[in-house]
C-alpha positions in Angstrom: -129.1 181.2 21.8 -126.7 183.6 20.3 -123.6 182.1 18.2 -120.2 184.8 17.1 -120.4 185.3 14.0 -116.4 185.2 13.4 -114.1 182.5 14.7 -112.1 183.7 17.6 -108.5 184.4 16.8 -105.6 182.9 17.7 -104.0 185.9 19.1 -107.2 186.0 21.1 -107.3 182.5 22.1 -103.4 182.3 23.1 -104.0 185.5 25.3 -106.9 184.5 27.4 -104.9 181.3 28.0 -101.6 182.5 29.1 -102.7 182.8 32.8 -103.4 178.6 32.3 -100.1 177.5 33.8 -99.0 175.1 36.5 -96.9 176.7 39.5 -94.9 174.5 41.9 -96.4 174.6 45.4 -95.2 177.0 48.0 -93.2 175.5 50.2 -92.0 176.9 54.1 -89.6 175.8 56.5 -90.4 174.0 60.0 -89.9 175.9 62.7 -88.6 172.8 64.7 -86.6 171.1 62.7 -85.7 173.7 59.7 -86.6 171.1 57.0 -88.8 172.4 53.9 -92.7 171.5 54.3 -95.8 172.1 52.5 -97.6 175.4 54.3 -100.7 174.6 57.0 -99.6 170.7 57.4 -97.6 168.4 59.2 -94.1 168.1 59.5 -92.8 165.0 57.9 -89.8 164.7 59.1 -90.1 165.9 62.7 -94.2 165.6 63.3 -94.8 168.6 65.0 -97.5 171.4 64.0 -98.6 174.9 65.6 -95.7 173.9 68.2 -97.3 170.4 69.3 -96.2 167.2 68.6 -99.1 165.9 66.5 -97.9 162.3 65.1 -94.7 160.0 66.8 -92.0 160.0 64.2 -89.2 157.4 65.4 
């Protein structure tokens, strides 16, 4: 198997790495109740989805 026959950089090492970073998740807004949600789930606070009422929220 073939080993580099000079250590990798820094510069190198730091570059390929910048795209390594943590992003908050997207967020969108319920169409029935307006409240923020995560995107392709349930809405917490109201329960509905696609326009039906998928759990009872009292």
């Amino acid at each position: 198997m073939p080993v580099p026959k000079r250590k990798t950089g820094r510069s190198k090492t730091h570059s390929r790495r910048s795209t390594h970073i943590i992003e908050a998740p997207a967020k969108s807004t319920c169409p029935q109740c307006h409240q923020p949600k995560l995107p392709h789930r349930v809405c917490a606070e109201c329960g509905y989805y696609n326009g039906k009422e998928v759990i009872d929220t009292e």
